[in-house]
C-alpha angles and dihedrals in degrees: 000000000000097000125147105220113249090235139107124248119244111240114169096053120068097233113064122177087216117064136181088276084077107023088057090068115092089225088066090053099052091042087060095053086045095049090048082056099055090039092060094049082056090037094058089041094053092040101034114013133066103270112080087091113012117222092207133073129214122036094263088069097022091060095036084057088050092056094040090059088040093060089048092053088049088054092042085056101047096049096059094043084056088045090052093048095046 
């Protein structure tokens, strides 16, 4: 299918399931900067944000409270792109 897997390669053990055959690609590499990306939105949310323990309960609440903390960190992102420009 010519598809690079969407996975990090292991390497502190001797034994990794992705091996050069894969990492050498440039798609690899750019799904890895893309994929640091997505883990530090989830990072802050868990960290800072509300979300490492929810407070609601159901998915009508739970997911209103995702999207709340989403917008925040959006915020939170806009206002210091605009600080660095200025």
């Amino acid at each position: 299918m010519k598809v690079t897997p969407h996975v990090a390669q292991n390497n502190h053990s001797h034994s990794s399931a992705i091996d050069e055959r894969i990492t050498r690609h440039p798609g690899y590499q750019i799904s890895q900067r893309k994929r640091k990306r997505v883990e530090e939105i989830f990072g802050w949310l868990n960290t800072v944000g509300p979300l490492r323990k929810t407070k609601f309960k159901g998915l009508r609440r739970g997911s209103w409270m995702f999207t709340f903390a989403n917008a925040v960190y959006n915020l939170l992102r806009i206002k210091n792109i605009l600080s660095l420009s200025a």
